[in-house]
C-alpha positions in Angstrom: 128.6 94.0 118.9 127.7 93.9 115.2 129.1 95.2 112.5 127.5 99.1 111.5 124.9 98.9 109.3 125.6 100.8 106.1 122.9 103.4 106.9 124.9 104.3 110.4 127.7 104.5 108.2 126.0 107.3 106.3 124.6 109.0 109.1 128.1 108.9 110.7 129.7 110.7 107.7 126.9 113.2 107.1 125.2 113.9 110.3 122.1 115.6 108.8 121.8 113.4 106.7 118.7 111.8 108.6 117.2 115.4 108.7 117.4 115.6 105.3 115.5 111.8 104.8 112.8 112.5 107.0 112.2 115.9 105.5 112.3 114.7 102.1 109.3 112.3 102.6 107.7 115.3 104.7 107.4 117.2 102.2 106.7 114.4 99.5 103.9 113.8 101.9 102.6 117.7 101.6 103.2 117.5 98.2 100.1 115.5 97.8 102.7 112.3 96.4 101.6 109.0 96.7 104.0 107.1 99.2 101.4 104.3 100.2 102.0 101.5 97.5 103.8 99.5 99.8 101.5 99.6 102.5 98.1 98.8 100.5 99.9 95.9 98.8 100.7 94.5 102.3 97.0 95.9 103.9 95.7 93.5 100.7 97.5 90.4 102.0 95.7 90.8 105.9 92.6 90.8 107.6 92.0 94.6 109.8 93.7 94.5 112.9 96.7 92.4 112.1 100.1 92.7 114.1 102.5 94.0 112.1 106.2 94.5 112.6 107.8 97.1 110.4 111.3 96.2 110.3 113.7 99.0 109.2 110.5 101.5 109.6 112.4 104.7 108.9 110.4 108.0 110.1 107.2 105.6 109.9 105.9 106.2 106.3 104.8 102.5 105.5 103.8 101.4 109.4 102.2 104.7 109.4 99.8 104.0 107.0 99.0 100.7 108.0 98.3 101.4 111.6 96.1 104.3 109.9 94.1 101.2 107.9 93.6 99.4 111.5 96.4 97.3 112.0 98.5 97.2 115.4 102.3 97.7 114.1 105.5 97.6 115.6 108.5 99.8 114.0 112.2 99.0 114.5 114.7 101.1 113.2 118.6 101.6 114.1 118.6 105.5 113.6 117.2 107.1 116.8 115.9 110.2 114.5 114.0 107.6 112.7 112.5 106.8 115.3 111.9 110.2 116.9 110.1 110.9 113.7 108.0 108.2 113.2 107.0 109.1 117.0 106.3 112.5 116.1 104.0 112.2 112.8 102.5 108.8 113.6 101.7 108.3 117.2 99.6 105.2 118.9 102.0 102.7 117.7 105.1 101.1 119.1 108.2 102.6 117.7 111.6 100.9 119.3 115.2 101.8 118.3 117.2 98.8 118.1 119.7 97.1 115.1 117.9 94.5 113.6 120.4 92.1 113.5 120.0 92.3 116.8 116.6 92.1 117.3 115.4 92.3 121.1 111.2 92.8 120.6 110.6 91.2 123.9 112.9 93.1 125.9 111.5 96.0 125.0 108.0 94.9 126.4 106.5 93.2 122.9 105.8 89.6 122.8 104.4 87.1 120.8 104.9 86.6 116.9 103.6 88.9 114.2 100.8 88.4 110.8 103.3 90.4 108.9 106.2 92.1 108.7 107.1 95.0 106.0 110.4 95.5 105.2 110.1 97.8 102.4 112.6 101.0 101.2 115.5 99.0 100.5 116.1 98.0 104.5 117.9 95.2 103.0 120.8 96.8 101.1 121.0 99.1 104.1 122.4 96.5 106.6 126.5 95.8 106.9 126.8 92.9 104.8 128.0 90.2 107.8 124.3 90.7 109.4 122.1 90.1 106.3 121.5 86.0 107.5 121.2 87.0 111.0 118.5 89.7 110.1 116.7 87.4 108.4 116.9 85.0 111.0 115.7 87.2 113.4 112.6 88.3 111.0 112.2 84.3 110.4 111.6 84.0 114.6 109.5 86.8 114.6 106.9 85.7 111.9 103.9 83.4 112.8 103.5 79.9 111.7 101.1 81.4 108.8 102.4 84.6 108.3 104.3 86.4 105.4 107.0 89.5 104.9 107.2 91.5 102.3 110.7 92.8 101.3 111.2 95.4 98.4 114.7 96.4 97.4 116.3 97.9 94.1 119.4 96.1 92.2 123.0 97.5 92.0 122.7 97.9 95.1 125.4 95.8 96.5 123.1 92.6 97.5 122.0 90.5 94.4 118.7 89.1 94.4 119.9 85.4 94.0 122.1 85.7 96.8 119.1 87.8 98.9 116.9 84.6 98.3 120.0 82.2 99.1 120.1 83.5 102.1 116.4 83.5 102.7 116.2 79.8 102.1 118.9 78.6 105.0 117.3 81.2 107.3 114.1 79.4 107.1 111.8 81.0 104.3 110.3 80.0 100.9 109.0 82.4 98.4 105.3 83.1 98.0 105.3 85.4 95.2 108.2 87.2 93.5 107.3 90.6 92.1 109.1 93.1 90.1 107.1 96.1 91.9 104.9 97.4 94.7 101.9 97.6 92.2 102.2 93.9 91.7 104.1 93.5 88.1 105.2 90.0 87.5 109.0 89.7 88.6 111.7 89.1 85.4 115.5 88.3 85.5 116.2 91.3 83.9 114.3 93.1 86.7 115.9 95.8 88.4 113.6 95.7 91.7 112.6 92.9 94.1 109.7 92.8 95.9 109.6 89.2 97.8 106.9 87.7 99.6 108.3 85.4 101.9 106.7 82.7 104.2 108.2 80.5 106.8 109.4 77.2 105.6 
């Protein structure tokens, strides 16, 4: 067993607290808000009909949209209402529950390595601390030879971005581009948001 992600932890003191994420982006969604920047920036970097794996894919609003633009996408997620939801408002891809640091795609029927994988709305500060290298290990082994991941994550948040791209490096990635937002602004070391495009080493 690994240690309980910090979002479990949440969920475990506030049970509705899931309800209340996926209905917040529901009714972002219905409020005509734009909740797609992550998901064109990452449609941008692919050809139509990648495989993508959306790693910490919530109730689906990034893989969503990118399985909407004509990619194949695989969500993982470690809350099972996530998952439900995602299910529910985005069907015809694969949704899986399962904790990424211990990530099990091919017993759960999917094989083979992925274009791309989003990991976008702060997934990272989410996990317990003692997984962060094995997460990233696991989205490392995951990733084809070529591919990239895209991770966007806020600061103060608990996981410095030096120590983020520490641990990126022995886990077998190198930067490709270092942003300071989804809508491609040039990243700064006063910057208080990460977005990292990673590529195998």
């Amino acid at each position: 067993m690994v240690e309980t992600s910090m979002w479990m932890r949440r969920v475990e003191q506030n049970p509705e607290h899931s309800t209340w994420y996926i209905q917040r982006f529901r009714d972002m969604a219905a409020a005509g808000q734009d909740l797609h920047g992550e998901a064109r920036m990452i449609d941008a970097m692919l050809p139509r009909g990648s495989r993508i794996l959306d790693a910490g894919c919530g109730p689906g609003r990034v893989g969503g949209e990118l399985a909407r633009r004509g990619h194949t996408v695989v969500g993982v997620d470690v809350d099972p209402a996530l998952i439900d939801a995602a299910r529910a408002d985005h069907p015809g891809s694969t949704w899986l529950v399962q904790d990424l640091a211990e990530l099990d795609l091919a017993g759960s029927g999917v094989t083979g390595t992925f274009d791309a994988i989003s990991c976008a709305g702060n997934v990272m500060t989410f996990l317990a601390p003692s997984t962060r290298r094995d997460v990233l290990a696991n989205l490392r082994a995951a990733i084809a030879p070529d591919g990239r991941a895209a991770f966007g994550f806020g600061a103060g948040r608990g996981y410095p971005f030096e120590e983020f791209l520490g641990h990126a490096a022995v886990t077998g990635w190198v930067p490709d581009l270092l942003l300071s937002t989804w809508d491609l602004r040039p990243f700064a070391g006063d910057a208080d948001f990460l977005v990292a495009i990673l590529r195998p080493a």
